[in-house]
C-alpha positions as CSV (number, residue, x, y, z in Angstrom):
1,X,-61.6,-71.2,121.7
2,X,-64.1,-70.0,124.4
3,X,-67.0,-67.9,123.5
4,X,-66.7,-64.4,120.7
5,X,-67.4,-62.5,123.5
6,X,-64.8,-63.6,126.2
7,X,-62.2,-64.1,123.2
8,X,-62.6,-60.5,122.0
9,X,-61.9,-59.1,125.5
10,X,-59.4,-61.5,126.4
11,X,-57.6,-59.9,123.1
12,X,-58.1,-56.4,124.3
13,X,-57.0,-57.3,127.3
14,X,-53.6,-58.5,125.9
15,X,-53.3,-55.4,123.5
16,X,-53.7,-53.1,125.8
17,X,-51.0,-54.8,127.7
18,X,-48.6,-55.1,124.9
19,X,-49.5,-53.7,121.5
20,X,-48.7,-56.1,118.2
21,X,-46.9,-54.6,115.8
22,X,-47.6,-55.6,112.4
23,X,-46.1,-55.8,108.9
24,X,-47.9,-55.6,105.3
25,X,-47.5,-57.9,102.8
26,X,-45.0,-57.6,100.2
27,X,-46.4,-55.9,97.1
28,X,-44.5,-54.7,94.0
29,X,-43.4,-51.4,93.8
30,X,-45.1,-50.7,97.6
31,X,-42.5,-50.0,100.6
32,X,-43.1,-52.3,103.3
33,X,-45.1,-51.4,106.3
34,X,-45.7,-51.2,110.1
35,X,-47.6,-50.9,112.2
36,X,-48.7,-51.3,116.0
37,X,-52.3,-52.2,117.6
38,X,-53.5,-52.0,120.7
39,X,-56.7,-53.2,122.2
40,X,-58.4,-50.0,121.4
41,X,-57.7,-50.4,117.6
42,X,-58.8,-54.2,117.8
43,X,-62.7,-52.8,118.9
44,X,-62.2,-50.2,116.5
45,X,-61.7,-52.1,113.5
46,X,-64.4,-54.6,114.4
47,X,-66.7,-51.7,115.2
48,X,-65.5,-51.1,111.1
49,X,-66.5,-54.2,110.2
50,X,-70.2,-54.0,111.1
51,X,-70.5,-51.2,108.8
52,X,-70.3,-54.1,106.1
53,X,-72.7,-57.2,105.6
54,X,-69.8,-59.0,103.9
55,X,-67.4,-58.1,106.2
56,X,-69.8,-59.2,109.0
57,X,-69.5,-62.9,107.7
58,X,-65.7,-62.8,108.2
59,X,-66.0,-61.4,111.7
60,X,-65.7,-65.0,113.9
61,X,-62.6,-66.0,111.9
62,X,-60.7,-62.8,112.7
63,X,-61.8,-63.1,116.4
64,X,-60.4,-66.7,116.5
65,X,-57.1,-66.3,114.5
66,X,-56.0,-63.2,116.8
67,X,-57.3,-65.2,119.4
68,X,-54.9,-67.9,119.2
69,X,-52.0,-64.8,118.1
70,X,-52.2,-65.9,114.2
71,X,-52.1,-62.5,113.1
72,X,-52.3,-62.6,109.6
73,X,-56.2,-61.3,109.2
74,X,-55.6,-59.0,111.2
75,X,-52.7,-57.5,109.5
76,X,-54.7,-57.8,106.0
77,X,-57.3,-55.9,107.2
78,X,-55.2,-53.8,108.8
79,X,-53.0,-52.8,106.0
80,X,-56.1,-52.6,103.2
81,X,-57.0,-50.1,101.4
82,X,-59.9,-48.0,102.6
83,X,-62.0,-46.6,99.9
84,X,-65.3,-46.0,101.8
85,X,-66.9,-42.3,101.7
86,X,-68.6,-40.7,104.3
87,X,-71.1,-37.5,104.6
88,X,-68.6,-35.7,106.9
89,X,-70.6,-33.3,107.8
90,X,-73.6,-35.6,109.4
91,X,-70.7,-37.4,110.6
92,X,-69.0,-34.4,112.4
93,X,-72.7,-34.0,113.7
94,X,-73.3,-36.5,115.3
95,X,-69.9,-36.9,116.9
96,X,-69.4,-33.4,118.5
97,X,-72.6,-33.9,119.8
98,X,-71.9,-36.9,121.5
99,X,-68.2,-35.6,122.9
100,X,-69.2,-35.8,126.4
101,X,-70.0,-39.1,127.3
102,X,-69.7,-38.7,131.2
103,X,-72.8,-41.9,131.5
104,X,-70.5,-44.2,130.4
105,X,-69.0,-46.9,132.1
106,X,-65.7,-46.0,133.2
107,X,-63.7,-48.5,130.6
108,X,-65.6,-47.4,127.9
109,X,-65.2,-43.7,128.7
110,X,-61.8,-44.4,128.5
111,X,-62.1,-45.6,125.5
112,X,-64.3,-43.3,124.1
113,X,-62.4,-40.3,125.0
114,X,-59.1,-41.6,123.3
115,X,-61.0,-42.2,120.3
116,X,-62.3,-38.3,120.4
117,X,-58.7,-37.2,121.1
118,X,-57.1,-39.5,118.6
119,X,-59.2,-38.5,115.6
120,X,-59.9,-35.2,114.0
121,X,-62.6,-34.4,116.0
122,X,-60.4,-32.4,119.1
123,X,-59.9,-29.3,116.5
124,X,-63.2,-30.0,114.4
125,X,-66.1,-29.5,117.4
126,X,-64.8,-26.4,118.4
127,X,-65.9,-25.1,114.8
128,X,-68.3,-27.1,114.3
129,X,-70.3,-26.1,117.4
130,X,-69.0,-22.9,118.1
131,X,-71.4,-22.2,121.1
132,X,-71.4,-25.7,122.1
133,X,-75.0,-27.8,121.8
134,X,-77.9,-25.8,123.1
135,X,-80.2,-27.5,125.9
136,X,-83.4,-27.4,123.4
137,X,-81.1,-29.3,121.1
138,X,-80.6,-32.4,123.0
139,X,-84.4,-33.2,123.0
140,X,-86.6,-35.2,120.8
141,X,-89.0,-32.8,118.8
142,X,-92.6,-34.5,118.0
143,X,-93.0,-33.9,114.1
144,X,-96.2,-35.0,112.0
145,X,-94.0,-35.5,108.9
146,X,-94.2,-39.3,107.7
147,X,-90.6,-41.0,108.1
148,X,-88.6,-43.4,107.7
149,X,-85.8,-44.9,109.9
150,X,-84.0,-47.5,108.4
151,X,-81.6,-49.5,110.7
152,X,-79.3,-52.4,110.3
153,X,-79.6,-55.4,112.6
154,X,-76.2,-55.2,113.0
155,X,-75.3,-51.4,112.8
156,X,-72.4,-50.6,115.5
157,X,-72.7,-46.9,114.9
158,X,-76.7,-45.6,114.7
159,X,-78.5,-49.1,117.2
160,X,-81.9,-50.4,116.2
161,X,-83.7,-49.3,119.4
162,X,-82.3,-45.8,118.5
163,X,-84.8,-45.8,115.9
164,X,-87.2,-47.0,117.8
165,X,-86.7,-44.5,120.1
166,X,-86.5,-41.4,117.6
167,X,-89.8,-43.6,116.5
168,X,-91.8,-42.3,119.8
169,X,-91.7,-38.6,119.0
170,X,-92.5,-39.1,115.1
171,X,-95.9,-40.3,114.9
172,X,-96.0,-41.2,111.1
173,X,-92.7,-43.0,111.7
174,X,-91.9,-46.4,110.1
175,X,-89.2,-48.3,111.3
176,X,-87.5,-50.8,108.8
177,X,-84.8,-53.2,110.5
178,X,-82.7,-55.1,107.8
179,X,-81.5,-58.5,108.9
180,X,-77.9,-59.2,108.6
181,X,-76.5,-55.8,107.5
182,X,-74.8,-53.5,109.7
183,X,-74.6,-49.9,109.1
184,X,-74.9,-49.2,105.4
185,X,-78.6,-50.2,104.7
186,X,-78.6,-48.7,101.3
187,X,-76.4,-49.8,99.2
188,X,-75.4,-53.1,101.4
189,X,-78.5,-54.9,99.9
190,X,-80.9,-54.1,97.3
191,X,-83.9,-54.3,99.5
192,X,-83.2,-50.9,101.0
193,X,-83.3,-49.3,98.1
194,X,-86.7,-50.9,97.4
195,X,-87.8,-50.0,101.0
196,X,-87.2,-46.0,100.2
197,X,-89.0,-46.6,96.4
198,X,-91.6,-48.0,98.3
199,X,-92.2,-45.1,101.2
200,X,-91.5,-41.8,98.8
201,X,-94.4,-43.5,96.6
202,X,-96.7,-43.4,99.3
203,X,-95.1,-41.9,102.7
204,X,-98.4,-42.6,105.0
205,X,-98.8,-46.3,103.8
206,X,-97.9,-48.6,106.1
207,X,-94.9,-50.5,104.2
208,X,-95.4,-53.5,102.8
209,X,-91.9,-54.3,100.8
210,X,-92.1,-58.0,99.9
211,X,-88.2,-58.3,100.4
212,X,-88.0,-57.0,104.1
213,X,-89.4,-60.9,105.0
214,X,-86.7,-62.7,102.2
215,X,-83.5,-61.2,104.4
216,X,-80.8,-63.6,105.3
217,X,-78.5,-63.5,107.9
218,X,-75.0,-63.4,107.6
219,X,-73.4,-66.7,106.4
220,X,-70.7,-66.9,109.2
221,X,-67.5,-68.7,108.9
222,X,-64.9,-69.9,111.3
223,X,-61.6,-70.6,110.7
224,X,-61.4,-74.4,110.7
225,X,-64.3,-74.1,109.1
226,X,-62.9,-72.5,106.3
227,X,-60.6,-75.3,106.3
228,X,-63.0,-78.0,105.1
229,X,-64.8,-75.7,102.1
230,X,-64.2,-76.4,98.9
231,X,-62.5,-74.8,96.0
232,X,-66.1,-73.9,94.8
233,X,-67.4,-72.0,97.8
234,X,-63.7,-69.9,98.3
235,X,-63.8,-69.0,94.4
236,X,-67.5,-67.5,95.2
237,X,-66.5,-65.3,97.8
238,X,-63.6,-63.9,95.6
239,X,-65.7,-62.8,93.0
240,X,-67.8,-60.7,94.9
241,X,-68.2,-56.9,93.8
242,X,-65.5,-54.5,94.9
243,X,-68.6,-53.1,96.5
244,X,-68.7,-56.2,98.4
245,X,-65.3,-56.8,99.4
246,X,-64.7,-53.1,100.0
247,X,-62.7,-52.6,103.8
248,X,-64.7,-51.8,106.3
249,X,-62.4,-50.1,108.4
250,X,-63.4,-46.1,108.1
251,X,-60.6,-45.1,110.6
252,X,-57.4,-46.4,109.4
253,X,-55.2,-43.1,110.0
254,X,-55.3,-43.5,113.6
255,X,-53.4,-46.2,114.0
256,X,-49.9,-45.3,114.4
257,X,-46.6,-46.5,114.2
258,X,-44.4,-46.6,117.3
259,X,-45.7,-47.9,120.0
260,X,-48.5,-46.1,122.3
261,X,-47.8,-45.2,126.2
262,X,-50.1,-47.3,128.4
């Protein structure tokens, strides 16, 4: 297989072109399912997987079983329940702020603006914002209040040069990166928490949490890799948490059922 990179756009590429249509497993008492994905849902649902250091590790092996149109992962994750929760208000936030992305590159706008237009955000902003975002809003403010900005090396949704950025206008700001976790720093490892114990006990200390240093990065594994483990190393990822193995995908409702116009 050529390189993650290539390979996820080559698959875009294709499902853009033609969209896969997918069926869940058989399950008792569950009606079958379908569904169709396009290239659009493909980044979407790996843009749901960084939101989970577990779900990270798998990342590779999806990428190179749709690659070489083995669909079977894809469908799994596809068709799994989602029990993740979300502050919908921040969330709602942040998004209609962010509606007009005009300094986007012209693929990614396109992108972009489906995504808006597909989710509930087209009737939510409106409210939301009623007056739309004023100009004093859309500038840093400089605040003396000692924070902290936790980021995950891998987070999809909130980068770890935003905080850096936000950093610059906060001068008793601390940035924490967490190695190998995406988007949920908190509860993806216990070191976050320790990180926050750490800075409410003394907010102007510079942070010196011992685990920070111990953080491991994700454990990738490829498919024919997967192959040649043993019995012992497959049972030990199926007994992680439900926490763990929770799906990462936070946008499952978009995706729809017939195919979509292109």
């Amino acid at each position: 297989m050529r390189g993650l990179g290539d390979a996820v756009r080559a698959i875009v590429k294709q499902l853009d072109k033609q969209p896969v249509l997918l069926r869940s497993d058989d399950r008792e008492n569950a009606p079958t399912q379908y569904r169709y994905v396009s290239g659009a849902d493909f980044l979407e649902l790996i843009f749901g997987l960084l939101y989970d250091r577990y779900a990270i590790e798998d990342l590779p092996k999806l990428v190179e079983k749709t690659y070489e149109n083995d669909f079977r992962p894809l469908a799994k994750m596809v068709f799994e329940e989602d029990d993740i929760e979300i502050a919908q208000g921040m969330d709602f936030s942040v998004t209609c702020s962010e509606t007009n992305r005009s300094e986007l590159p012209d693929k990614r706008l396109e992108y972009w603006t489906k995504w808006i237009g597909e989710a509930d955000y087209t009737w939510v902003c409106p409210l939301w914002f009623p007056q739309g975002m004023t100009v004093s809003q859309k500038h840093p403010r400089r605040f003396d209040i000692p924070t902290l900005l936790l980021s995950g090396e891998y987070d999809p949704a909130t980068p770890t040069h935003w905080a850096y950025r936000a950093a610059k206008s906060l001068p008793f700001g601390q940035v924490v990166v967490l190695r190998g976790i995406g988007h949920d720093v908190i509860d993806s490892d216990p070191c976050g928490s320790e990180v926050v114990a750490d800075f409410l006990a003394n907010p102007r200390r510079k942070l010196k949490t011992g685990c920070i240093e111990q953080m491991q990065p994700p454990q990738f594994t490829a498919a024919a890799e997967e192959q040649r483990q043993g019995p012992a190393t497959q049972r030990a990822a199926a007994i992680r948490s439900p926490k763990q193995m929770r799906s990462p995908y936070r946008f499952r409702h978009r995706f729809s059922t017939s195919p979509k116009q292109h």
